[in-house]
C-alpha positions as CSV (number, residue, x, y, z in Angstrom):
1,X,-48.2,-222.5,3.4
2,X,-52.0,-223.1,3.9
3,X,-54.6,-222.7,0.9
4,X,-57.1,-220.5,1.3
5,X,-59.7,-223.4,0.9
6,X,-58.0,-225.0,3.9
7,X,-58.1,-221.6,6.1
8,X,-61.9,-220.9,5.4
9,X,-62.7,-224.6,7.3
10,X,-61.1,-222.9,10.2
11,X,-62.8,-221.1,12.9
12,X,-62.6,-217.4,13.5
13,X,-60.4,-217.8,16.5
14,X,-58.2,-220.0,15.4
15,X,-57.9,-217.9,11.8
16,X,-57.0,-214.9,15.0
17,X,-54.4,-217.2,16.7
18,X,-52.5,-218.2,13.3
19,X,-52.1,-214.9,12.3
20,X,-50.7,-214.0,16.0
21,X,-48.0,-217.0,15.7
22,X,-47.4,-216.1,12.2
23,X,-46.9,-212.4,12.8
24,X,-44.4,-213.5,15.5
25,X,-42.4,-215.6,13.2
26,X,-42.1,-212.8,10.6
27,X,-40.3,-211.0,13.4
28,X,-38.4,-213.3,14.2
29,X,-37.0,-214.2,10.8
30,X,-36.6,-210.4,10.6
31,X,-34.4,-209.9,13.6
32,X,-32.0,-212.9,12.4
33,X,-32.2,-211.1,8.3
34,X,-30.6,-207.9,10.4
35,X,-28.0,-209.4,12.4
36,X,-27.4,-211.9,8.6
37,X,-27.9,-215.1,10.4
38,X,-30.9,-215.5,7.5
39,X,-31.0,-219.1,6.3
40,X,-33.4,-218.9,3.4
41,X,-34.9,-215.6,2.9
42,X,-37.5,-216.5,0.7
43,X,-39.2,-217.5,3.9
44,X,-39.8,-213.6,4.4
45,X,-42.2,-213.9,1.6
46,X,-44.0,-216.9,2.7
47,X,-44.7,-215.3,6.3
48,X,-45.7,-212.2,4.1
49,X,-48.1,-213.9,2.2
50,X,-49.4,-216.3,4.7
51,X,-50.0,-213.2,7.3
52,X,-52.1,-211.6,3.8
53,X,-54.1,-214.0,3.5
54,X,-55.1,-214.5,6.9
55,X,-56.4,-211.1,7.0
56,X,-58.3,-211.2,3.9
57,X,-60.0,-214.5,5.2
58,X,-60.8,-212.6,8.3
59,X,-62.0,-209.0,6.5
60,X,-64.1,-211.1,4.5
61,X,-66.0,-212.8,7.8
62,X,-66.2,-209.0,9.1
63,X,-67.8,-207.7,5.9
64,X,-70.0,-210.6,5.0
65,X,-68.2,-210.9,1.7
66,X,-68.9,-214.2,0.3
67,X,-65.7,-216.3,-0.3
């Protein structure tokens, strides 16, 4: 889990390519909660989370919101 603090220091394109990895691993750990070879589910909600907050950094950059 990264703080938000942590994710504004990064750049735009790497914000882009977290999100990508961290959408993939969401998937992942979804495909293994449907054939119940989950280990820790609560990791469903950290992906969910992590992947939220990603795109509210990057909205934010689109809009011009101040953070």
């Amino acid at each position: 889990m990264t703080k938000p603090a942590e994710l504004r220091e990064k750049s735009t394109d790497q914000l882009e390519f977290s999100l990508r990895e961290t959408q993939e691993q969401l998937f992942r750990l979804r495909f293994q909660a449907a054939t119940e070879k989950l280990d820790a589910p609560s990791n469903l909600r950290k992906f969910r989370r992590e992947i939220a907050r990603l795109k509210t950094i990057l909205r934010q950059r689109d809009t011009g919101t101040p953070q």
